[in-house]
C-alpha positions as CSV (number, residue, x, y, z in Angstrom):
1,X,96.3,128.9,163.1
2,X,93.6,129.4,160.5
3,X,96.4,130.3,157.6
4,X,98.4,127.2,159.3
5,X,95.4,125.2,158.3
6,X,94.6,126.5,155.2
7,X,97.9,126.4,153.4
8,X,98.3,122.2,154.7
9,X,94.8,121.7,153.2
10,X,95.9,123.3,149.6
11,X,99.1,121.4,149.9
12,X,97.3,118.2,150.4
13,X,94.7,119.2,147.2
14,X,97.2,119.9,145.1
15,X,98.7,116.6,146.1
16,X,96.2,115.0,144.9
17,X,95.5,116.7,141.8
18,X,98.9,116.2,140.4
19,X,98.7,112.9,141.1
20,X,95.3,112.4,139.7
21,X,97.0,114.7,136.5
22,X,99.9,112.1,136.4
23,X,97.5,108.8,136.1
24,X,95.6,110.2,133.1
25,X,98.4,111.7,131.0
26,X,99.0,108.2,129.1
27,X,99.5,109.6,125.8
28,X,97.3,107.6,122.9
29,X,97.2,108.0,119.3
30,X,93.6,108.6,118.3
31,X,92.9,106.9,114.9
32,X,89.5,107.0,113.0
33,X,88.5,104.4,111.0
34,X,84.8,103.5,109.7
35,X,85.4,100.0,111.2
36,X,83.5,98.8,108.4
37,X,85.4,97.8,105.5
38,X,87.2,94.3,105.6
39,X,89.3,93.7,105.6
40,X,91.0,96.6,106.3
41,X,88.7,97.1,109.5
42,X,85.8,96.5,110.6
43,X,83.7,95.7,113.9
44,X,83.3,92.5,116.1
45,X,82.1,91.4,119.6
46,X,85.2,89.0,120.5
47,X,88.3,90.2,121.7
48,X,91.4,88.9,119.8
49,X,95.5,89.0,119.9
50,X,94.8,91.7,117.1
51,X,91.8,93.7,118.0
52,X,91.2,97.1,120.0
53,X,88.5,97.6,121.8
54,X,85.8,100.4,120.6
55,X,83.4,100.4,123.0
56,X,81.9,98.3,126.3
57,X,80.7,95.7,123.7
58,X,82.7,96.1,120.3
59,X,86.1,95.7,118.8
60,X,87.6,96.7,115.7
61,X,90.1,94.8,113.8
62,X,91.4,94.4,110.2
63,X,94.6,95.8,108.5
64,X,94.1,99.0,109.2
65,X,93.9,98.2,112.9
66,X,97.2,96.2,113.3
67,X,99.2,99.2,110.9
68,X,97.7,102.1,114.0
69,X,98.8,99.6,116.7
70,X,102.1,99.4,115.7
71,X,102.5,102.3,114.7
72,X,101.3,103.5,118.0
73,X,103.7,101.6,119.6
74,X,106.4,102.5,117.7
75,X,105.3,106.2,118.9
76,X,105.4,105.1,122.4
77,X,101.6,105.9,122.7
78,X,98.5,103.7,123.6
79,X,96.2,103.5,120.2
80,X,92.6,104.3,120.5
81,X,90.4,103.7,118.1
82,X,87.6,105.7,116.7
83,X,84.8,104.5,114.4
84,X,83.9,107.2,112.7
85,X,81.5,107.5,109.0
86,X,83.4,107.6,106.5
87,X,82.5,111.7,105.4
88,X,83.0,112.7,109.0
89,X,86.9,111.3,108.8
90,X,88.9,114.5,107.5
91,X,86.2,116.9,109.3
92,X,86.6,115.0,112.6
93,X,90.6,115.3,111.8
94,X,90.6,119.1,111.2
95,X,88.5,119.6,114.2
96,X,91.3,118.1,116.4
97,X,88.6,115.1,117.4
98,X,91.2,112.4,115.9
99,X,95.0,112.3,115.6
100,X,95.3,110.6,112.7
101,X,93.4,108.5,109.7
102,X,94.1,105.3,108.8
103,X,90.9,103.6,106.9
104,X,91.9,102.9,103.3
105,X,92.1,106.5,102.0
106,X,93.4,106.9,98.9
107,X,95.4,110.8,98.3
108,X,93.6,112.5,96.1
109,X,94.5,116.5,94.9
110,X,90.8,117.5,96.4
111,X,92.0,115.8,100.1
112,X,95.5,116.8,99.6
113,X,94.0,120.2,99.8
114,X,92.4,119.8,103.6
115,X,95.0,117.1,105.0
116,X,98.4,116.2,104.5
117,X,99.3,112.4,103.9
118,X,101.9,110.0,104.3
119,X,103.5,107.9,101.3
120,X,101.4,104.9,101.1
121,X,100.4,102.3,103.1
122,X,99.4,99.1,101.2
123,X,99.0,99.5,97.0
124,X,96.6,97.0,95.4
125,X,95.1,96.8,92.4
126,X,90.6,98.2,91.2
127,X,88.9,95.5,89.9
128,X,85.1,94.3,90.0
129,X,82.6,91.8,92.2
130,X,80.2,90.2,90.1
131,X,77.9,87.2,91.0
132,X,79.0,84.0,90.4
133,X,76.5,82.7,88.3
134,X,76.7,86.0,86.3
135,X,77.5,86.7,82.6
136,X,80.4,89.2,83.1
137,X,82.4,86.5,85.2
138,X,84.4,86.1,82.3
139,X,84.8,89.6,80.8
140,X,88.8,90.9,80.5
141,X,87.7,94.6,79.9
142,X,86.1,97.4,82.0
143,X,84.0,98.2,78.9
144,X,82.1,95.4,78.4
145,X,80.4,96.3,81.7
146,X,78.6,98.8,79.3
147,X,75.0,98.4,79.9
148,X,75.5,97.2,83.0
149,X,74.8,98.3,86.7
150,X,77.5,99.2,88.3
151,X,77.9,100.4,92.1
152,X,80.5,102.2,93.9
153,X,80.9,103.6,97.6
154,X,79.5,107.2,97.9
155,X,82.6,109.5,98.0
156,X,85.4,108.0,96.9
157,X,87.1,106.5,93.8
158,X,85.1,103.1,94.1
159,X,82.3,105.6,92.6
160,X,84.4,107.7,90.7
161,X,86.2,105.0,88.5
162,X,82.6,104.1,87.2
163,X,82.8,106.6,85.1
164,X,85.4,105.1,82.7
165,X,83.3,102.7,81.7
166,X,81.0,103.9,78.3
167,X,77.3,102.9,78.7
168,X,77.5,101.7,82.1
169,X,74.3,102.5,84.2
170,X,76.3,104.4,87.1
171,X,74.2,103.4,89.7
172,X,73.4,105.7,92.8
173,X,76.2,105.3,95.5
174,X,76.0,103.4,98.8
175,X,77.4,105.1,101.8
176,X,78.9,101.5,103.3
177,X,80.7,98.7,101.4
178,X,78.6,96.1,103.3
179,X,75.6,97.8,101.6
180,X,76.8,96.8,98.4
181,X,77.5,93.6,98.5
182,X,74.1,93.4,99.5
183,X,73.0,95.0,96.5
184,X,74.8,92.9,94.5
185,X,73.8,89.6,96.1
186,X,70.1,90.9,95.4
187,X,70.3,91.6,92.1
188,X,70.1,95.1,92.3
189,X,73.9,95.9,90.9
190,X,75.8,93.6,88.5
191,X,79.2,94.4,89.7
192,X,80.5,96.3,92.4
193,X,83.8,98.1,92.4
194,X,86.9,96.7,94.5
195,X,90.0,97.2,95.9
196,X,91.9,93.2,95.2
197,X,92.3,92.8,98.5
198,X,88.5,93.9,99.6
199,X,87.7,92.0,96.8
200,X,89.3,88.7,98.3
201,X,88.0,89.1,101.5
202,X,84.4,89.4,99.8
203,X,84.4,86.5,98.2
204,X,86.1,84.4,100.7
205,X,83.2,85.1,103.2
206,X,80.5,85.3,100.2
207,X,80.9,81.7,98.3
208,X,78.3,83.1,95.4
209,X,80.9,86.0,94.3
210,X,83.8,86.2,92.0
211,X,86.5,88.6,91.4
212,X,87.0,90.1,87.8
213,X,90.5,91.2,87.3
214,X,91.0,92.6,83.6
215,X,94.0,92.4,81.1
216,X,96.6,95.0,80.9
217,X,95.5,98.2,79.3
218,X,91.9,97.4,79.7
219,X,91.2,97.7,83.7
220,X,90.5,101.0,85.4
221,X,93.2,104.0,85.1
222,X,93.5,105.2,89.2
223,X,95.7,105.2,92.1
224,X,94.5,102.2,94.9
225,X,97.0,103.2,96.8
226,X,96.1,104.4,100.5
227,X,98.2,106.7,102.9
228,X,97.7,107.8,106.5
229,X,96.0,111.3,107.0
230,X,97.1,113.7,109.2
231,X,96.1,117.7,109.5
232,X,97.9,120.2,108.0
233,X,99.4,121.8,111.1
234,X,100.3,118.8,112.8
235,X,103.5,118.2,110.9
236,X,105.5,116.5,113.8
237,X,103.1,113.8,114.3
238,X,103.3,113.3,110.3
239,X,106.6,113.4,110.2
240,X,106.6,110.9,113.6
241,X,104.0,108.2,111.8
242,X,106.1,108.2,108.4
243,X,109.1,107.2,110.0
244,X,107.2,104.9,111.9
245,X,105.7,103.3,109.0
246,X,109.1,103.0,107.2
247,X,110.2,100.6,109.7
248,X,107.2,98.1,108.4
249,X,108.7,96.1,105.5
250,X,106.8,95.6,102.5
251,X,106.7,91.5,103.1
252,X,105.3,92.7,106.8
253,X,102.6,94.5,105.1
254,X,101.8,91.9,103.0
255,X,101.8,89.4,105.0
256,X,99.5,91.8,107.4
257,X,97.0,91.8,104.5
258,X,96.8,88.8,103.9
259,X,96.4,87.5,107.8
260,X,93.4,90.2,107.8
261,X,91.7,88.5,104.8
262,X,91.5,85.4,106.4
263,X,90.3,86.0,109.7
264,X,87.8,88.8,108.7
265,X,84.3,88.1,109.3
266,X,81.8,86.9,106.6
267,X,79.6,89.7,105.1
268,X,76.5,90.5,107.8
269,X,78.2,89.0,110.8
């Protein structure tokens, strides 16, 4: 009677394990993102057709946010998003914490070396932020920032592309973008490199800026051009998200962009 009881009592554990199993198997596709560079993505406290929530109080949203969600989708998974610092995105990646990164990275042959990438994304064009009432709003060549400070965003080619510019005073980088234009704005830098598109959404929120695009020939020499991140071994899921993002047409894309500019929030909010 005793091993009648105990194998019914197993049965009905197991039972309830599998079913527990079964309810908590919904697949999701773990991006990381800082959540703090619009408008590709950044963080807000209202819910929206386009954002994802983050946590019990926050949601993230921009470009990068809609490009995971339908690629997600597309995957037949549920996306979550992680907002993660920008220098913990390819360790959090390679220690299995995050499926995938979408946040604006650019391939370079030093990240090529720990991740693998897809073909890009979204392409745009460097250029700088200068204050409105400023001297250099007018300038058509990186080189007549010489003499100048100039800031850039602490590991990547925003900081990098500085160095093209003869007798700039390369300032020390900021680890955030929204750190900068606060530099800027106080005085403290007197242009701040840009991707166009970050650039537009600056401005648009901060009336006082202005974009500086330069003349053929005489703007910055580097790729803008940002891909989806994956880890080396994972080479199904890159090979899942590429054809996935093939099916995004290049007006979708744009047309993402350019809905992400205009609903971003202004600088501080």
């Amino acid at each position: 009677m005793k091993k009648i009881l105990i194998v019914i009592l197993l049965t009905v554990l197991c039972g309830c394990a599998g079913s527990g199993n079964n309810a908590s198997d919904e697949e999701v596709l773990r991006v990381g993102m800082e959540c703090d560079y619009a408008p590709f993505n950044w963080t807000q406290i209202e819910d929206s057709e386009t954002a994802v929530q983050i946590s019990s109080v926050d949601y993230a949203d921009g470009y990068d946010v809609v490009i995971a969600s339908m690629i997600a989708e597309e995957l037949g998974r549920k996306v979550e998003i992680v907002k993660t610092d920008w220098d913990s995105l390819i360790p959090s990646l390679n220690a299995g914490q995050i499926d995938c990164i979408i946040a604006g990275m650019t391939e370079t042959p030093q990240r090529a070396e720990e991740v693998n990438f897809t073909t890009p994304y979204y392409e745009s064009d460097m250029v700088v932020i200068v204050r409105k009432d400023s001297d250099l709003v007018n300038i058509s060549d990186i080189q007549q920032l010489a003499g100048y400070n100039v800031l850039g965003q602490a590991n990547t080619t925003y900081d990098e592309v500085i160095d093209q510019i003869e007798g700039a005073v390369h300032m020390v980088p900021l680890d955030t973008y929204p750190r900068m234009i606060l530099s800027l704005q106080a005085g403290e830098a007197d242009a701040i490199t840009a991707e166009l598109p970050v650039a537009n959404g600056v401005v648009a929120a901060n009336p006082d800026l202005a974009i500086v695009m330069f003349e053929e020939g005489k703007g910055f020499v580097i790729d803008t051009s940002v891909s989806i991140a994956v880890a080396k071994e994972n080479t199904d899921l890159l090979n899942a998200i590429q054809n996935a993002l093939d099916k995004i047409s290049e007006a979708d894309r744009l047309q993402i962009m350019q809905d992400a500019v205009s609903r971003q929030p202004a600088a501080g909010e």
